[in-house]
N, CA, C and O of each residue as an XYZ file, in Angstrom:
424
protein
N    -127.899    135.562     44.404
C    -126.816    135.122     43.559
C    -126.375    136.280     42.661
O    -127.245    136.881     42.032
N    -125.241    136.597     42.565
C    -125.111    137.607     42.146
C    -124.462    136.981     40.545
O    -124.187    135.781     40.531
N    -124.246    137.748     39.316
C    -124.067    137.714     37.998
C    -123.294    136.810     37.858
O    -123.654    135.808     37.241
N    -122.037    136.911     38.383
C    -120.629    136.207     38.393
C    -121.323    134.236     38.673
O    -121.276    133.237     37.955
N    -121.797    134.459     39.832
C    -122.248    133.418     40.165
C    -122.754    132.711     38.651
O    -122.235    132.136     37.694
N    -124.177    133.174     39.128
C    -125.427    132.673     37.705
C    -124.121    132.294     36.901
O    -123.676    131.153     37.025
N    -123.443    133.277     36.022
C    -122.801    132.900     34.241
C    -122.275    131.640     35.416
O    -123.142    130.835     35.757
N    -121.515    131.563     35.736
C    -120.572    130.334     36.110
C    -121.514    128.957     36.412
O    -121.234    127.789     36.146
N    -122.489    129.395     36.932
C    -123.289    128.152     37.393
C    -123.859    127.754     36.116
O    -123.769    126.538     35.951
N    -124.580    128.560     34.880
C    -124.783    128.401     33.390
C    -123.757    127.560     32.658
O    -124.025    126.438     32.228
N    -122.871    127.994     32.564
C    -121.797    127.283     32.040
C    -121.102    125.885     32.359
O    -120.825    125.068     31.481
N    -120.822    125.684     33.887
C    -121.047    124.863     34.199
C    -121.686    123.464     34.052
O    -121.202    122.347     33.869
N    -123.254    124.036     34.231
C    -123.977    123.375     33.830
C    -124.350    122.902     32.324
O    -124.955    121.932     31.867
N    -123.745    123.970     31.799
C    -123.815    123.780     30.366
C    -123.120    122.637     29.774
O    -123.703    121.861     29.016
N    -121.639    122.485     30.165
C    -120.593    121.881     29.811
C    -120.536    120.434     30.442
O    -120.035    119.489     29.832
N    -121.117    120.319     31.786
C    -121.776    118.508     31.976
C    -122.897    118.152     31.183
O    -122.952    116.922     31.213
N    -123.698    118.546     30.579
C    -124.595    118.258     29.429
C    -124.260    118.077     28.474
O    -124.382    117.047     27.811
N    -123.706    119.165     28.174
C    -122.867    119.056     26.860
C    -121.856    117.719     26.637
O    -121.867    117.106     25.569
N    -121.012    117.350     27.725
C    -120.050    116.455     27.687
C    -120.853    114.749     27.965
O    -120.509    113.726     27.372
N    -121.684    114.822     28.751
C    -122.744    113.677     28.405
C    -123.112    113.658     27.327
O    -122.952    112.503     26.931
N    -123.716    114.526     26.220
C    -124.380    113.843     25.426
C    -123.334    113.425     24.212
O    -123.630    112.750     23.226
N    -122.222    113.911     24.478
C    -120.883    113.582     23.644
C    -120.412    112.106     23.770
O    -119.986    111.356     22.891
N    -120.621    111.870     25.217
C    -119.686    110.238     25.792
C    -121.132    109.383     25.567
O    -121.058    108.155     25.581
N    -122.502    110.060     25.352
C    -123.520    109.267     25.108
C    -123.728    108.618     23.618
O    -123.775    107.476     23.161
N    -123.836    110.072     23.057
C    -123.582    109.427     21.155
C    -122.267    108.647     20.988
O    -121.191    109.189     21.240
N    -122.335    107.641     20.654
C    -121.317    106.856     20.195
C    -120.764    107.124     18.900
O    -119.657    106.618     18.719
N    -121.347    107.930     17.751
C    -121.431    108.371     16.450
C    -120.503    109.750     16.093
O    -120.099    110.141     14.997
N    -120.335    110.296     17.359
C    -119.689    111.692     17.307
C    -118.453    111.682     18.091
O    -118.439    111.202     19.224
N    -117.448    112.175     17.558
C    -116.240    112.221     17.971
C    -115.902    113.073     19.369
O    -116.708    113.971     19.611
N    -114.901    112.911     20.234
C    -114.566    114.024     20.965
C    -114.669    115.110     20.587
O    -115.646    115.858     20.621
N    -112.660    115.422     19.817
C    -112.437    116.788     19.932
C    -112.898    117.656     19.044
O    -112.895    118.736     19.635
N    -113.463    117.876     17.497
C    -114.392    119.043     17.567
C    -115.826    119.264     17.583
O    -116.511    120.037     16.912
N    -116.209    118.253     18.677
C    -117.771    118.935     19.559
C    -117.079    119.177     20.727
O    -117.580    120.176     21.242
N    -116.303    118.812     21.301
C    -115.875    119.713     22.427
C    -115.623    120.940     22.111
O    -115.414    121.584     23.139
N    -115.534    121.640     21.071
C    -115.299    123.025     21.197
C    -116.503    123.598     20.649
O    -116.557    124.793     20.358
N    -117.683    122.636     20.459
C    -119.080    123.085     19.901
C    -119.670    123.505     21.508
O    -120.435    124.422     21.809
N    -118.995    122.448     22.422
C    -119.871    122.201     23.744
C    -119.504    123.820     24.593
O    -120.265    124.586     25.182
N    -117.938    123.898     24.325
C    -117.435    124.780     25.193
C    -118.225    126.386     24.195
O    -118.540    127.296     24.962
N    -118.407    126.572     23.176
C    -119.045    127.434     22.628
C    -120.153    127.969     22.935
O    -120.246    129.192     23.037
N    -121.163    127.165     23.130
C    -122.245    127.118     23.368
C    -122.330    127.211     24.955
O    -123.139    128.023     25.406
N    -121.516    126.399     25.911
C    -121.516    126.878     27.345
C    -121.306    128.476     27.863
O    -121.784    128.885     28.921
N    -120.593    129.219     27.035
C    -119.863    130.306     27.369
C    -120.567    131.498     26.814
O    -120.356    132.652     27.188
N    -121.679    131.029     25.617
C    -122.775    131.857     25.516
C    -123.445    132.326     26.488
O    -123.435    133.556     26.431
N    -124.235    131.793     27.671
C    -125.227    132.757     28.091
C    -124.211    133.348     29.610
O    -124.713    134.337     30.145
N    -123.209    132.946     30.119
C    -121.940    133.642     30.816
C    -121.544    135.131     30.319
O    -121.500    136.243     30.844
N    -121.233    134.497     28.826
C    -120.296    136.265     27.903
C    -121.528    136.866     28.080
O    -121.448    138.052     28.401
N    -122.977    136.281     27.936
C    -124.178    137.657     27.455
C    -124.199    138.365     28.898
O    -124.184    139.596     28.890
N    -124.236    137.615     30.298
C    -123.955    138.500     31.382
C    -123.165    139.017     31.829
O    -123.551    139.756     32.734
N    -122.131    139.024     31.656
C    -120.733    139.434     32.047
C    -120.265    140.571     31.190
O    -119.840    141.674     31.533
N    -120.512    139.842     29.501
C    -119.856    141.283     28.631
C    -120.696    142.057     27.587
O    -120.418    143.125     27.040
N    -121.691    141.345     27.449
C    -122.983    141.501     26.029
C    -122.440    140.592     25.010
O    -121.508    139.828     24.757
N    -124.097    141.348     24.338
C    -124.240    139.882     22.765
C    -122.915    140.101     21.979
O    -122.362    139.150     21.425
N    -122.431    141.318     21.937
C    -121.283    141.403     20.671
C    -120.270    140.327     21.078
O    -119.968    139.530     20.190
N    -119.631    140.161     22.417
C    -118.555    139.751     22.530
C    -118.909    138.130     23.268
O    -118.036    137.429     23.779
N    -120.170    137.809     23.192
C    -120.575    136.718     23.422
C    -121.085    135.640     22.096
O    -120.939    134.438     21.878
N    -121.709    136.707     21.419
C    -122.077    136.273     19.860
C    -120.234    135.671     19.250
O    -119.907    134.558     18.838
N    -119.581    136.636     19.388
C    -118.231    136.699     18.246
C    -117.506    135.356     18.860
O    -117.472    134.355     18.144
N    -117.014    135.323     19.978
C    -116.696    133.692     20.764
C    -117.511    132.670     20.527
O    -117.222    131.892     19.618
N    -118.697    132.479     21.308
C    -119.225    131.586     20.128
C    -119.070    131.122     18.955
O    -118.376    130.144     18.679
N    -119.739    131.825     18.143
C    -119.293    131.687     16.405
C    -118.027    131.084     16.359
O    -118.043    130.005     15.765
N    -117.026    131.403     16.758
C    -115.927    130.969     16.891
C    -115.425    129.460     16.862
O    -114.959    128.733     15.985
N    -115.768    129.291     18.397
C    -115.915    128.121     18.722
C    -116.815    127.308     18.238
O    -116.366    126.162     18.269
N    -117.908    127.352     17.791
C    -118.944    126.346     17.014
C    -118.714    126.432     15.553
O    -119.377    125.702     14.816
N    -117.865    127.229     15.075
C    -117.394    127.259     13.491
C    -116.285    126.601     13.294
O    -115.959    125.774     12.442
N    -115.653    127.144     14.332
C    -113.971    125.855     14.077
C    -114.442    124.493     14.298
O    -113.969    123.622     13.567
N    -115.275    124.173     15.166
C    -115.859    122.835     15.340
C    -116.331    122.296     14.107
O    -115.954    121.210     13.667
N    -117.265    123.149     13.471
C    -117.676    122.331     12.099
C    -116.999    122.645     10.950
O    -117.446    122.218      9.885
N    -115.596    123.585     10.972
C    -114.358    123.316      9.859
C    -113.835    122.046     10.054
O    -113.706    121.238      9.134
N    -113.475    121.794     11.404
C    -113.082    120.759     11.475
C    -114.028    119.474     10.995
O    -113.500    118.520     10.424
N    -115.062    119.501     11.189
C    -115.904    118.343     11.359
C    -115.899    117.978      9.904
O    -115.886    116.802      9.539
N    -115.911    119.107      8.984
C    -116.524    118.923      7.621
C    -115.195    119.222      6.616
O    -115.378    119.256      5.399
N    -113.763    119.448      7.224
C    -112.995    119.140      6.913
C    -112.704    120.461      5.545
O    -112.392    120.245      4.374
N    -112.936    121.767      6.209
C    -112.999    122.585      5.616
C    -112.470    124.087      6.087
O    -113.079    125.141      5.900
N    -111.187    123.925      6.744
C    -110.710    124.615      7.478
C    -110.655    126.181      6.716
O    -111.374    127.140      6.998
N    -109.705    126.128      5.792
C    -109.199    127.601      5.088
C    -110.768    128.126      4.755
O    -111.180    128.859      5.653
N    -111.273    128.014      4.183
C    -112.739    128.466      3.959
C    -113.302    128.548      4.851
O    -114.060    129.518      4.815
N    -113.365    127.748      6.120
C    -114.152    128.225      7.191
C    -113.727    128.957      8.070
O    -114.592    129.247      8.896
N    -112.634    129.437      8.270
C    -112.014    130.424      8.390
C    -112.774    131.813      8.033
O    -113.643    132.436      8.643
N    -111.995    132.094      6.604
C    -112.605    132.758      6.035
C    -113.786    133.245      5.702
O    -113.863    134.318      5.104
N    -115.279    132.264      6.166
C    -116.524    132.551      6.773
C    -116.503    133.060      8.164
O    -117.153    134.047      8.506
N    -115.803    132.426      8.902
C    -116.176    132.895     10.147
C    -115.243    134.398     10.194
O    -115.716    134.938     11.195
N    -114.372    135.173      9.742
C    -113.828    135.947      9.886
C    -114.717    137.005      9.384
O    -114.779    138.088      9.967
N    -115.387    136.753      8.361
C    -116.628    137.601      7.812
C    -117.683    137.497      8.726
O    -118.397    138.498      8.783
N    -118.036    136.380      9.596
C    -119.067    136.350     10.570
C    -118.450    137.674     11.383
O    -119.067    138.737     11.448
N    -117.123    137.450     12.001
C    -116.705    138.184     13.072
C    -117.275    139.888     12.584
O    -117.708    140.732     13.369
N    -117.129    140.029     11.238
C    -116.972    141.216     10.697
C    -118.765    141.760     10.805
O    -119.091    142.802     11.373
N    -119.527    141.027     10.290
C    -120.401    141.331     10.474
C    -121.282    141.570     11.660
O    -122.307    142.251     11.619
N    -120.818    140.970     12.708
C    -121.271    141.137     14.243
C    -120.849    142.215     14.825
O    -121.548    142.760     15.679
N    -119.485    142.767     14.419
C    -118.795    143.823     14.533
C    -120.008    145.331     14.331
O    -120.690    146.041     15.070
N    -119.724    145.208     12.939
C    -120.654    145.918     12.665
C    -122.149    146.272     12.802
O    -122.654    147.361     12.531
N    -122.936    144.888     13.390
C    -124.232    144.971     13.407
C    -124.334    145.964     14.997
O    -124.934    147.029     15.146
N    -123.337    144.996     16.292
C    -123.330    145.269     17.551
C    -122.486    146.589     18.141
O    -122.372    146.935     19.317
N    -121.900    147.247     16.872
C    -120.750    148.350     17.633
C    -121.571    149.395     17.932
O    -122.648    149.673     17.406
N    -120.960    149.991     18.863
C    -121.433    151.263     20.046
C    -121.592    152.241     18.889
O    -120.598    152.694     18.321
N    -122.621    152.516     18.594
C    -122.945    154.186     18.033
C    -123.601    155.063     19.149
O    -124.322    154.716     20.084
N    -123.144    156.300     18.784
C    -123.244    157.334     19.821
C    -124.597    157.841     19.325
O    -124.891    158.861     19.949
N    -125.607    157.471     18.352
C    -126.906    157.927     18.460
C    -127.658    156.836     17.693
O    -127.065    155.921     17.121
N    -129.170    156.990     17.707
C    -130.055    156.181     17.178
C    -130.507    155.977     15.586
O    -131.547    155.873     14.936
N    -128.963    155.986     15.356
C    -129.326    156.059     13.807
C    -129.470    154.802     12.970
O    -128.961    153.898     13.631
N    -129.963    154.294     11.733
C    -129.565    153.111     11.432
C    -128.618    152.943     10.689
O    -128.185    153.868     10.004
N    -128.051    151.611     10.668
C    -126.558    150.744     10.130
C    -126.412    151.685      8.611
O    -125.461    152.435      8.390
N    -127.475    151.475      7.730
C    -127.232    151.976      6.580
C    -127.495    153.453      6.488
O    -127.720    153.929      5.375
N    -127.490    154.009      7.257
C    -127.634    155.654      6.848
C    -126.314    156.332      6.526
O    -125.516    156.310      7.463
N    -125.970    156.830      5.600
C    -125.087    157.301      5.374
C    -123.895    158.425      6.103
O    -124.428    159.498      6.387
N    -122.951    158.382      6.318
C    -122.179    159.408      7.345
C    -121.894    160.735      6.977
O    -121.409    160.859      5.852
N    -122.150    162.228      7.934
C    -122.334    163.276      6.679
C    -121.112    163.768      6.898
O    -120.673    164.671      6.186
């Protein structure tokens, strides 16, 4: 099975689980755990296909707008998750040597 496969078959599988246990709880709404479900499906796909940075940052995404919505806290959660984005940015970006995050640039 080659990569392409696996993420797709992950996800997949992710997203009939996910969508059962949605039509199972009677307590939880559709539409924003559907974008908790689709978040979380597309995690271990992005980690094979593109890496953690750009699998981490979608995610977050999608499971943060889900609980702006949920908790009815959009502009602010926004504004967290845009600082999430920022910080993943920074933790995961390509440096050209083994230096650490806080060392200063000469």
């Amino acid at each position: 099975m080659t990569r392409k496969q696996t993420a797709g078959s992950l996800t997949a599988g992710l997203i009939l689980i996910g969508l059962a246990i949605i039509i199972l709880v009677k307590d939880i709404s559709f539409f924003p755990w559907i974008l908790a479900v689709i978040g979380i499906a597309i995690l271990p796909g992005s980690i094979l296909k593109e890496g953690w940075r750009h699998a981490l940052t979608a995610s977050s995404w999608l499971i943060g707008l889900a609980l702006c919505f949920y908790f009815d806290v959009f502009w602010p959660g926004i504004l967290i998750l845009i600082g999430i984005t920022m910080i993943l940015e920074g933790l995961f970006s390509k440096r050209p040597s083994k230096r650490n995050i806080f060392d200063e640039d000469e």
